[in-house]
N, C-alpha and C positions, 0 to 999 in steps of 0.2 A: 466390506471395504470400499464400496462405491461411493460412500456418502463422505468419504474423508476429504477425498479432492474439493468439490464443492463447502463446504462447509470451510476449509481451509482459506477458499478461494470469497468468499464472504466474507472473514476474517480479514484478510489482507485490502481488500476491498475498502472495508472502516478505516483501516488504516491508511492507506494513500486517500481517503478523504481528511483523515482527521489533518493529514500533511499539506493537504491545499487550504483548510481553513484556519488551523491551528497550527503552523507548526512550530513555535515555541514551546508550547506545550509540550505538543509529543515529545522535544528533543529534551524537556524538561522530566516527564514520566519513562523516556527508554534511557537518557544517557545522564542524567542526572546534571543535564546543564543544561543553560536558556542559548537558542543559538540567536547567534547577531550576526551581522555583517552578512557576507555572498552565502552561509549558509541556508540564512533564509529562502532565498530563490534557489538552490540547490535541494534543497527538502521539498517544495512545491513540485519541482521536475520529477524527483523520486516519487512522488503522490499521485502525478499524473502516470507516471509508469506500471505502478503498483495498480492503478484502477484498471490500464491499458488490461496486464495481464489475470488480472480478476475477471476481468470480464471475457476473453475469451478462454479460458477456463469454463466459465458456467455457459458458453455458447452450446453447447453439446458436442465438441470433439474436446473434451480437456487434455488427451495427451498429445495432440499439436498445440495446445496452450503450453503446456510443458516444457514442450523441444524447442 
């Protein structure tokens, strides 16, 4: 069960990048709509958060990445 956090935290990881580079995309492949307007810079902020917490996840204490 050790390898679930990491592997998760990878996972999310891709995604708060794909949200800073693409995020039309993404909001076109999870919500089934293109975002426009202030969602754009709203999805970029969620991307940068998303990497935030990917990353100290895989620091080596992932359950204060957690908490």
């Amino acid at each position: 069960m050790k390898w679930v956090l990491p592997v998760v935290a990878v996972a999310e990881g891709a995604t708060g990048l794909a949200l800073i580079i693409l995020p039309s995309l993404v909001g076109r492949l999870l919500l089934g709509e293109e975002l426009i307007g202030i969602a754009v810079p709203v999805a970029r902020v969620a991307g940068i958060a998303l990497n935030a917490l990917a990353l100290v996840c895989l620091s080596g204490v992932p359950l204060l990445g957690m908490l």
